[in-house]
C-alpha positions as CSV (number, residue, x, y, z in Angstrom):
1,X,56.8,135.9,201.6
2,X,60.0,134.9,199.9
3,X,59.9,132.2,197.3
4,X,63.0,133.2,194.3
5,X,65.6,131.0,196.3
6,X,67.8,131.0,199.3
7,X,69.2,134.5,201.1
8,X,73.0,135.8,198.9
9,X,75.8,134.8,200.8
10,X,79.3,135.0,199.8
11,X,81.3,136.7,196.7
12,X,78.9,138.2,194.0
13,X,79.0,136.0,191.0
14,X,78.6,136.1,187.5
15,X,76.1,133.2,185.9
16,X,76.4,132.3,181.9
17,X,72.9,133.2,180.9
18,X,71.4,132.2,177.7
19,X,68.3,134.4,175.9
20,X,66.1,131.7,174.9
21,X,65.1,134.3,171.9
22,X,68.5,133.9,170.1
23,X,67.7,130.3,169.0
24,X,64.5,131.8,167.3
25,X,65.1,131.0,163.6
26,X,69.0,130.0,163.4
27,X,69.8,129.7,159.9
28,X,70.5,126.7,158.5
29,X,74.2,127.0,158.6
30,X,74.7,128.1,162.1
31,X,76.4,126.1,164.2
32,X,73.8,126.5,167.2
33,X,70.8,124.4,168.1
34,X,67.8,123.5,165.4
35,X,64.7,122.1,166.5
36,X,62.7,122.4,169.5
37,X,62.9,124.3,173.3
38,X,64.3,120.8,174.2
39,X,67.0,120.9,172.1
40,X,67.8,124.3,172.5
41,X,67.9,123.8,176.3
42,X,70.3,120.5,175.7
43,X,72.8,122.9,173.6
44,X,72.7,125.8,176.0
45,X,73.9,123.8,178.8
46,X,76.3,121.6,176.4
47,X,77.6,125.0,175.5
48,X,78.3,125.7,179.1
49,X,75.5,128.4,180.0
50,X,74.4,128.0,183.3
51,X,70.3,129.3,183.1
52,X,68.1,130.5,180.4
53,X,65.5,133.2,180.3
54,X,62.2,132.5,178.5
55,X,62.3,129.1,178.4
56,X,60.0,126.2,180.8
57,X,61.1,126.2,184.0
58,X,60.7,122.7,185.1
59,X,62.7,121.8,182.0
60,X,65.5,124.1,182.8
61,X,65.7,122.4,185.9
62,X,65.9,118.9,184.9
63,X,69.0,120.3,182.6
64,X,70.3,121.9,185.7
65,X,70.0,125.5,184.3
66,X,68.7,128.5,186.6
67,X,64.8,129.4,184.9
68,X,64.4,132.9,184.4
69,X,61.6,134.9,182.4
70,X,61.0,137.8,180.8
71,X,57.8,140.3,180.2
72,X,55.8,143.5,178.9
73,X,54.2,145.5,181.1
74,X,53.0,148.6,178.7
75,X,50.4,149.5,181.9
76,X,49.5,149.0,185.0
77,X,47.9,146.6,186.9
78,X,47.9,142.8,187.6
79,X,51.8,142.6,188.4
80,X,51.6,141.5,191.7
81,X,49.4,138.6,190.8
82,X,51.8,137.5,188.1
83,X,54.8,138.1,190.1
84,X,53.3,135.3,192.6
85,X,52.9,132.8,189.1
86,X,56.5,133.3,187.9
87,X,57.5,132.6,191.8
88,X,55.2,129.7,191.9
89,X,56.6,128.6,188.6
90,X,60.3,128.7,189.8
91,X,61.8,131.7,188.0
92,X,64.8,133.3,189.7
93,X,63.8,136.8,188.6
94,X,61.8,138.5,185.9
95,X,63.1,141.4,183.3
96,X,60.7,143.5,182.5
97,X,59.2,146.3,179.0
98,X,57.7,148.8,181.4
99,X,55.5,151.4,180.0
100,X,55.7,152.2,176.7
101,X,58.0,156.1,176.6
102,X,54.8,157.8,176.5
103,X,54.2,158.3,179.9
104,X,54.5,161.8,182.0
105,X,55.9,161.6,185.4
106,X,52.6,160.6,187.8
107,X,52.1,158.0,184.9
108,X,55.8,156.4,185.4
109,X,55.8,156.5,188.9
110,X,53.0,154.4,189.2
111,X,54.3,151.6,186.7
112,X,57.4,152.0,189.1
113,X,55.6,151.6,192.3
114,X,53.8,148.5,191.1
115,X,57.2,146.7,190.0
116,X,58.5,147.5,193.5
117,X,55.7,146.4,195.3
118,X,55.1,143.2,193.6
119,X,59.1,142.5,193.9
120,X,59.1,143.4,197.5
121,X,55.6,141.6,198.6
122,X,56.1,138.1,196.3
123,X,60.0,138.4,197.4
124,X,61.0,138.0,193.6
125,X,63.4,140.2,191.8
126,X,61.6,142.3,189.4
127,X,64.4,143.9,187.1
128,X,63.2,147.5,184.6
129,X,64.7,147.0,181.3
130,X,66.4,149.9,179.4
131,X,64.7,149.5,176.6
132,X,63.5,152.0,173.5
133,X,59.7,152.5,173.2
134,X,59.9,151.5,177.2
135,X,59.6,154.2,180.3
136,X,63.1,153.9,180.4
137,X,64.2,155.0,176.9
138,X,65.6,158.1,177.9
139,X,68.7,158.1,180.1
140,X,68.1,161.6,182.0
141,X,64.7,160.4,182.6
142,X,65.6,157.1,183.9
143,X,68.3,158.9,186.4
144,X,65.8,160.9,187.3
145,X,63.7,157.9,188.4
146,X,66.7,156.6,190.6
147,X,66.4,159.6,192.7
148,X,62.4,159.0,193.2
149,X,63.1,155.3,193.5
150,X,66.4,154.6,194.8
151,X,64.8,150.5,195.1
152,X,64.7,150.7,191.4
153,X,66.6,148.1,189.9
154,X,67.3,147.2,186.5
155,X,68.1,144.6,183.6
156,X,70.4,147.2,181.1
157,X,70.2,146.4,177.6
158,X,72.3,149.1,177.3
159,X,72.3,149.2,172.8
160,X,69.5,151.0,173.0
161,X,70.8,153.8,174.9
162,X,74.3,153.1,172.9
163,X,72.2,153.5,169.6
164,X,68.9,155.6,170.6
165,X,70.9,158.4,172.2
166,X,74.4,158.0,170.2
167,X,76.3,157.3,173.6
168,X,79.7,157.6,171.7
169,X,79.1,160.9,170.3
170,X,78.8,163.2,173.5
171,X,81.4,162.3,175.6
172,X,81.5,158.9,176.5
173,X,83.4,158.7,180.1
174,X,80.9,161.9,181.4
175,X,78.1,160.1,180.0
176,X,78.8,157.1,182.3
177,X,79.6,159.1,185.0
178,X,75.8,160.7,184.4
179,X,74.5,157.1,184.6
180,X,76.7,156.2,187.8
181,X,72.9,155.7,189.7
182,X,71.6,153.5,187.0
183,X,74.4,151.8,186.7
184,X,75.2,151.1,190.1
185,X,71.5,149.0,190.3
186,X,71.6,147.0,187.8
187,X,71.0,143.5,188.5
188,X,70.9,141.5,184.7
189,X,72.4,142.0,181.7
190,X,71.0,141.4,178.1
191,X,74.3,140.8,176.0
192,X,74.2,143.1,173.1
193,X,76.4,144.9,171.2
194,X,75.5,148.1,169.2
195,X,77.1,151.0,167.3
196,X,75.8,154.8,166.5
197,X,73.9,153.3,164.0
198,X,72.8,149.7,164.4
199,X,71.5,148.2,167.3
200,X,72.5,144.6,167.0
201,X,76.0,143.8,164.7
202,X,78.6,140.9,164.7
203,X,81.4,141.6,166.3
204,X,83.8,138.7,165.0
205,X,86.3,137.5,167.8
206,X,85.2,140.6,170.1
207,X,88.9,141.9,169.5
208,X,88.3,146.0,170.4
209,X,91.1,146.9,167.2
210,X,89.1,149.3,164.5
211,X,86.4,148.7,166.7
212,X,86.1,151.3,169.1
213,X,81.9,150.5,170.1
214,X,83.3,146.9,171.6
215,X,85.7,149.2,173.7
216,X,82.7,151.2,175.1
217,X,80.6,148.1,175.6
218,X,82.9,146.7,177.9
219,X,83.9,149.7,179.6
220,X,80.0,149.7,180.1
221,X,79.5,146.3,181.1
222,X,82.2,147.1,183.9
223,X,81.2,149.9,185.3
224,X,77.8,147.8,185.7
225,X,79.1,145.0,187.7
226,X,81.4,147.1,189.8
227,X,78.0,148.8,191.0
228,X,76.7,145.0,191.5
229,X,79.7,143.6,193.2
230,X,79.4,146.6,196.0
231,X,75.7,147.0,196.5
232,X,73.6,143.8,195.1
233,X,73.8,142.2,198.8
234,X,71.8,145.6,200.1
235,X,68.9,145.1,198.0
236,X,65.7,145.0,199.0
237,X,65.3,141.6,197.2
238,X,68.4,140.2,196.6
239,X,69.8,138.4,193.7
240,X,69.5,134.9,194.6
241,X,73.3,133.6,195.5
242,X,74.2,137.1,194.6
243,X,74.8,136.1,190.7
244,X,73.8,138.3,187.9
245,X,73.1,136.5,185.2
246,X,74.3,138.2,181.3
247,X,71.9,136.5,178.9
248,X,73.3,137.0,174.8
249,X,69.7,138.6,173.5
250,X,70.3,138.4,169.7
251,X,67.3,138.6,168.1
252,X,66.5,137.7,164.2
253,X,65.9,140.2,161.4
254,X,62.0,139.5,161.1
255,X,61.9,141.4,164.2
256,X,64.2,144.3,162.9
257,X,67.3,143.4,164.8
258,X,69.8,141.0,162.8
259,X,71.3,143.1,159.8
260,X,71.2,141.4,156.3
261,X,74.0,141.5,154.6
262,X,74.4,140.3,150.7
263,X,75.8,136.8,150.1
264,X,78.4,135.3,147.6
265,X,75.3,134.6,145.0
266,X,73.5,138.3,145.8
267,X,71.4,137.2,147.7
268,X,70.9,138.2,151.9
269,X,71.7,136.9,154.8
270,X,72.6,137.0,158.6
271,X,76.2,138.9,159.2
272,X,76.6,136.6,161.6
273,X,75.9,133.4,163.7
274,X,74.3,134.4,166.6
275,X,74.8,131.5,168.4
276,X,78.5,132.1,168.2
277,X,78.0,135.7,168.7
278,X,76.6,134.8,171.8
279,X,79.2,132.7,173.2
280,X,81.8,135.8,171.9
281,X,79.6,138.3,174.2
282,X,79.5,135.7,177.0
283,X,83.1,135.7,177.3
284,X,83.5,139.8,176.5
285,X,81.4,140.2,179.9
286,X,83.1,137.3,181.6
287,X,86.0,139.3,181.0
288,X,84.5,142.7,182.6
289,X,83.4,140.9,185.6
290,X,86.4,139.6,186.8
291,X,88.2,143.3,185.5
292,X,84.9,144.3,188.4
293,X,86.2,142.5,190.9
């Protein structure tokens, strides 16, 4: 039974996805939305993204956005069940914390087997995250899942890997060429940009000068929808109208993610405004998709 949307057809696509978790507690002086989901569904679309994960559904709709959500999934069982709610409810797809890093091998391959079971029987794409303190922290292990699961397919939030495993200190070109399977599935994007140290930082106008992390990012984000634009029409469960949607993710610094940075009177703030960040990231990855194609 298929009920995410119609069957792809035509040129892979990229969608201007919106993270409903980067409105969460906007400072005062940024220049996104304050107020309710309402509003921050009215300034996503204003701001020209095209869906929003984590948000209502039915509200997204009646904005004309594409509904997507979001979950944690630290164990298994009751996926398939929830699956058919999020179909019910209109999501497009689901990203999903699986496991919590913990796990040995028989222990992964079960969380795995319920995420493609549930995807495959509700007919709704179920997308693993790369995500620390997830079953996919490690990127040798999560290759090594590919060749056990070759159906696997993911949603890269690819900082942590940037950050967790210091991507740019080992040789950067081999290690993407090590993540070539991984790469080649994923399916979603969370738009964040990290460095060797922090997982999260401004990065002004995106301009790669004395910035050489924003160079590996988007030779990152590339080589991701490259694999997209030559396989996502194979998969088992499609992405609706063959889009991939990149949604900003820039969380606040109550949750450990926004850095703090003194202000003119000594006190601490955001480095940044998110909301702006996240229209720089959007069109950083707009960028990589059309270098993809």
């Amino acid at each position: 039974m298929t009920t995410s949307g119609s069957s792809p057809s035509g040129t892979p696509a990229f969608r201007r996805d919106l993270n409903i978790c980067t409105t969460w507690s906007l400072p005062s002086w940024s220049s996104g939305p304050q107020g309710d989901e309402q509003a921050a569904l009215e300034a996503a679309r204003d701001a020209g993204f095209e869906g929003v994960q984590g948000a209502n559904p039915s509200r997204c709709r009646s904005l004309g956005l594409v509904p997507t959500t979001f979950a944690i999934q630290p164990i298994p069982g009751g996926l398939l069940e929830q699956a058919q709610r999020w179909a019910e409810s209109g999501f497009e797809c689901c990203t999903i914390l699986l496991g919590t890093g913990l796990e040995d091998d028989a222990a992964a391959d079960l969380l795995i087997e319920e995420v493609l079971t549930a995807s495959a029987k509700v007919g709704i794409p179920l997308y693993v995250e790369t995500h620390r303190a997830t079953v996919t922290q490690d990127m040798w292990r999560t290759v090594q899942l590919v060749e056990r699961f070759p159906d696997l397919r993911f949603n890269g939030d690819f900082s942590h890997w940037y950050t967790g495993q210091d991507m740019a200190a080992n040789g950067f070109e081999a290690t993407l060429e090590f993540l070539a399977p991984v790469l080649d599935r994923v399916r979603y994007m969370h738009g964040r940009i990290g460095t060797s140290g922090s997982i999260q930082v401004d990065v002004g106008d995106g301009s790669v000068e004395g910035q050489p992390h924003i160079a590996q990012f988007r030779s990152l984000w590339t080589r991701a929808f490259e694999g997209f634009v030559r396989t996502a029409a194979q998969d088992v469960v499609p992405p609706p109208r063959l889009e991939i949607g990149f949604a900003p993710e820039l969380l606040p610094p109550e949750v450990g993610y926004a850095r703090l940075v003194p202000d003119a009177s000594g006190g601490l703030r955001e480095e940044g405004d998110r909301w702006e960040q996240s229209l720089v990231l959007t069109q950083i990855a707009s960028e990589c998709f059309e270098a993809a194609l």
